[in-house]
ROFI-671441 format. One line per 3 residues: for each residue x, y, z negated of C-alpha. Coordinates in Angstrom, 2 decimals. Layout:
N
X:Y:Z ~ ...;
END
This chain:
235
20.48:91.48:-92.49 ~ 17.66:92.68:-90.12 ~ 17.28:95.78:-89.37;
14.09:96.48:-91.03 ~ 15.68:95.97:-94.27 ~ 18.90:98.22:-93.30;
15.90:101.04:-92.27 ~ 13.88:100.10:-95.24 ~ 17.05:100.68:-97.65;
18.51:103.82:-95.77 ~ 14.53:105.29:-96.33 ~ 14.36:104.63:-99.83;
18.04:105.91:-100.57 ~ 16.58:109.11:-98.84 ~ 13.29:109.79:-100.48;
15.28:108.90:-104.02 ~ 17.98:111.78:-103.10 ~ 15.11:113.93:-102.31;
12.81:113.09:-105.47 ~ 15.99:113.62:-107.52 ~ 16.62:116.81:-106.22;
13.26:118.18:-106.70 ~ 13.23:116.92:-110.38 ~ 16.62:118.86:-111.15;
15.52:121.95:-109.22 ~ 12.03:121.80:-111.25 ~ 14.17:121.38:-114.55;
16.40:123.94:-113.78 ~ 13.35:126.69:-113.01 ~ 11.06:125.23:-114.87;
11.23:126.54:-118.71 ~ 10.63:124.33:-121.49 ~ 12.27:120.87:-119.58;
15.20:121.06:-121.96 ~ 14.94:117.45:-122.87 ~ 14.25:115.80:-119.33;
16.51:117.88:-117.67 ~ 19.10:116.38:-119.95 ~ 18.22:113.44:-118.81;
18.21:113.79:-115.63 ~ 21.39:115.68:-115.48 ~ 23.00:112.77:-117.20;
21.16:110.37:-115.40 ~ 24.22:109.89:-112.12 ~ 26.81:109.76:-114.79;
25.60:107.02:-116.63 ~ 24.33:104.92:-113.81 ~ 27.67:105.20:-112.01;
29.76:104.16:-115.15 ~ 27.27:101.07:-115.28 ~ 27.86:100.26:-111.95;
31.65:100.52:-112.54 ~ 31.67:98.76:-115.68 ~ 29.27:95.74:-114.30;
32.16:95.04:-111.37 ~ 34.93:95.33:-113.36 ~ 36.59:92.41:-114.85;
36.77:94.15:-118.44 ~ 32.58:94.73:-118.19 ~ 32.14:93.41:-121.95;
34.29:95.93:-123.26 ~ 33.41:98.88:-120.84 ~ 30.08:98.36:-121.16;
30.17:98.90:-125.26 ~ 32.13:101.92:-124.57 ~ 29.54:103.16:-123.03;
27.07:101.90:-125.16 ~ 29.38:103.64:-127.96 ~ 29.16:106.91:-125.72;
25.37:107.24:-125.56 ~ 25.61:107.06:-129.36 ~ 28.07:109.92:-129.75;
25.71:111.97:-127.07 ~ 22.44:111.14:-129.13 ~ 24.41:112.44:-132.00;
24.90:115.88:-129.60 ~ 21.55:115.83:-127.88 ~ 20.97:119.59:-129.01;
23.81:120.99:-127.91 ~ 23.13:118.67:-124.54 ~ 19.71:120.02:-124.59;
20.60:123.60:-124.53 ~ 23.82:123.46:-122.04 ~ 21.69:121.17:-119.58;
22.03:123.37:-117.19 ~ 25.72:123.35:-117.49 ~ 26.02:119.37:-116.69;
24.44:119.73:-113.57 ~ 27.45:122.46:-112.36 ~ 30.12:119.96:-113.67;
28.95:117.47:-111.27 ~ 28.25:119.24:-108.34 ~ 31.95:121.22:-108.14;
33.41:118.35:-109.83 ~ 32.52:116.51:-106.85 ~ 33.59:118.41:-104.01;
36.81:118.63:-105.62 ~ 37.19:115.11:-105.78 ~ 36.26:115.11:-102.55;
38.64:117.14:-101.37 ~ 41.35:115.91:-103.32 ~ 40.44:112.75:-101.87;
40.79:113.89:-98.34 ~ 43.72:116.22:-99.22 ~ 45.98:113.36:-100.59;
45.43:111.42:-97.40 ~ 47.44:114.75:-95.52 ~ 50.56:113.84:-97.45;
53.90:112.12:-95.88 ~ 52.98:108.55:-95.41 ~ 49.42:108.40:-95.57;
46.54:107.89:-92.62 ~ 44.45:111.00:-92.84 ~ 41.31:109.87:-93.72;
39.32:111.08:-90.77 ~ 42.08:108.88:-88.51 ~ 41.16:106.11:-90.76;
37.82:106.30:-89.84 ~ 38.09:106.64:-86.21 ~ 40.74:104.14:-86.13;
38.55:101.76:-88.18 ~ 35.29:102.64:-85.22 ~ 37.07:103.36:-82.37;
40.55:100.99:-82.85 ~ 43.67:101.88:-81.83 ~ 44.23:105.61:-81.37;
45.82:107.79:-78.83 ~ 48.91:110.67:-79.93 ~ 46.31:113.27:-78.76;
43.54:111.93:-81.37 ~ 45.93:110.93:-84.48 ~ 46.67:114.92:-84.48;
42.66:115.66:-83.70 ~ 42.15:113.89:-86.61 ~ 44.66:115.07:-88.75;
43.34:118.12:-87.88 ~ 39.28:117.30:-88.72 ~ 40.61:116.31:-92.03;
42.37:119.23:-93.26 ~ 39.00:121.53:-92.30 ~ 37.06:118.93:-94.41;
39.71:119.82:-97.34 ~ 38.59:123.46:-96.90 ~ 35.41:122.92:-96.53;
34.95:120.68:-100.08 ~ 37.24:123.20:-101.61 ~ 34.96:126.55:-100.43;
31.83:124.02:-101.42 ~ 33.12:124.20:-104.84 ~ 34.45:127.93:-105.31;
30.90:128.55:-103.97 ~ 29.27:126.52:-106.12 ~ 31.17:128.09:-109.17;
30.61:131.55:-108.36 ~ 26.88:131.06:-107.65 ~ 26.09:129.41:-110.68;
28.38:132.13:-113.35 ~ 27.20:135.11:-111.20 ~ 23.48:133.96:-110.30;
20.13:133.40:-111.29 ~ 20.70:129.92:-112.62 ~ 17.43:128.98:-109.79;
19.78:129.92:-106.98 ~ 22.26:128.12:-107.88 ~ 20.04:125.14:-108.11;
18.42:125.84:-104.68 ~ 22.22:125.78:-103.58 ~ 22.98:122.47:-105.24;
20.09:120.87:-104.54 ~ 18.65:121.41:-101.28 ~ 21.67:123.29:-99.05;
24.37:120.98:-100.06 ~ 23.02:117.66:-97.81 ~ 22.35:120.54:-94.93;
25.79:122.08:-95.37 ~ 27.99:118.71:-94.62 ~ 25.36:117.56:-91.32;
26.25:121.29:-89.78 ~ 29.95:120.44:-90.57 ~ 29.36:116.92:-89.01;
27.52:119.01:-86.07 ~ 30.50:121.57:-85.56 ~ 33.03:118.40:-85.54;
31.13:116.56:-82.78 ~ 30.89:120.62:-80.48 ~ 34.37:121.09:-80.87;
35.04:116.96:-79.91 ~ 32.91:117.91:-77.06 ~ 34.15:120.72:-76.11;
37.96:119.77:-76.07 ~ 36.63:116.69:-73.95 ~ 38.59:114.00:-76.13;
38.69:110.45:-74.65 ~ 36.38:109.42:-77.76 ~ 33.29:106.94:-77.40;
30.60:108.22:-78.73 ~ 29.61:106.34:-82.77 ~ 26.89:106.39:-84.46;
27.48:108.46:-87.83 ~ 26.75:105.13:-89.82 ~ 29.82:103.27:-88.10;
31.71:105.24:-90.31 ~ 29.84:105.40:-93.54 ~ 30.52:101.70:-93.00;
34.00:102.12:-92.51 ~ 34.23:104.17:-95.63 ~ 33.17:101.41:-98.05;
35.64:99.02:-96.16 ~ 38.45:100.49:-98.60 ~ 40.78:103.12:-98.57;
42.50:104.89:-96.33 ~ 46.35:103.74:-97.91 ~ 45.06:100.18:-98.38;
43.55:100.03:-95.10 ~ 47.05:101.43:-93.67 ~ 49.56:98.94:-95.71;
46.97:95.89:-94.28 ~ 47.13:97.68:-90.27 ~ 51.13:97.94:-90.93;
50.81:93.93:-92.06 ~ 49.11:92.81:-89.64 ~ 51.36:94.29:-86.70;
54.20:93.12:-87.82 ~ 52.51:89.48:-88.85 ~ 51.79:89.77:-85.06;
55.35:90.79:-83.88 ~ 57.04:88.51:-85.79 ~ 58.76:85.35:-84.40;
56.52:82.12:-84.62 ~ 57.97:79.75:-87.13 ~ 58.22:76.59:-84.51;
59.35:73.16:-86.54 ~ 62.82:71.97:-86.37 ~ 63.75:69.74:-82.63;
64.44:66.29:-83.88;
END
């Protein structure tokens, strides 16, 4: 793939984040948008569930459930109309707490944390001194999804439902490149023997699989490696 086309697609994921903020913000400020901000607050949801369903070896069937779903919310479009607002919440904490769930689980006994996983999976092999750097980088992105969604809830139940939207909509993106920032100072400044990545290494490295997948295929592979060759029997 030539780079134009990786520029050209990284540009137009951009200006669609951007455009889709601006149309939620504008719903939620904007009175009177009951109807298309119920669409576009459903709008992620149902294209994500598509996607899902369309890879998925049971796409028939998950694709009339969700077929039978958009029924059951036509059937509920006023309440939907009126608690719009309300969808939009749901999916911004709901996903920083996947998020850090997701990050959180990788902190357990047994598991890569996922921040080693994506070094390891840039940079290769790592040393002691960087597994616990790592480790480390993880847990503060735990806390930092977790605060992302207490903020997020307290904003929008004890705010002006606008600055809760400004928060959702335009801080969010700005909020996780100042964590990225802070990360790389603090790499800097403890002077780790870390070559420098470009951020998109491991966005790729992300959608290679996950972290415990990634680790029972590493684990594999060394010991395919250290294993004795199977040499055919002397005649």
């Amino acid at each position: 793939m030539s780079r134009v086309v990786v520029v050209a697609r990284w540009c137009a994921c951009i200006a669609l984040a951007i455009g889709y903020a601006l149309l939620a913000h504008h719903t939620n400020t904007t009175p009177g948008n009951e109807t298309l901000g119920a669409f576009v607050a459903l709008a992620p949801i149902l294209v994500a569930a598509i996607s899902v369903a369309w890879r998925s070896p049971r796409r028939i069937l998950l694709l009339a459930a969700i077929a039978l779903a958009c029924v059951g919310l036509s059937m509920a479009w006023g309440a939907i109309e009126h608690h719009y607002s309300r969808i939009f919440w749901i999916e911004h904490a709901g996903m920083q707490i996947m998020l850090c769930l997701a990050f959180a689980r990788t902190l357990g006994h047994g598991h890569e944390p996922m921040c080693s996983y994506f070094a390891r999976m840039v940079h290769g092999p790592l040393t002691p001194a960087l597994l616990r750097y790592t480790r480390q980088v993880t847990a503060a992105w735990v806390g930092f999804f977790g605060m992302m969604a207490t903020a997020s809830t307290v904003i929008y139940f004890a705010a002006p439902l606008a600055i809760w939207s400004a928060f959702a909509n335009f801080f969010t993106a700005p909020l996780v490149c100042l964590m990225f920032i802070a990360e790389y100072a603090v790499r800097r400044q403890m002077d780790l023997d870390m070559e420098p990545a470009h951020i998109l290494a491991a966005v790729k490295a992300a959608w290679s699989g996950p972290p415990g997948r990634q680790r029972q295929q590493h684990e594999q592979d060394d010991h395919d490696a250290n294993a004795s060759p199977d040499y055919p029997p002397a005649r």
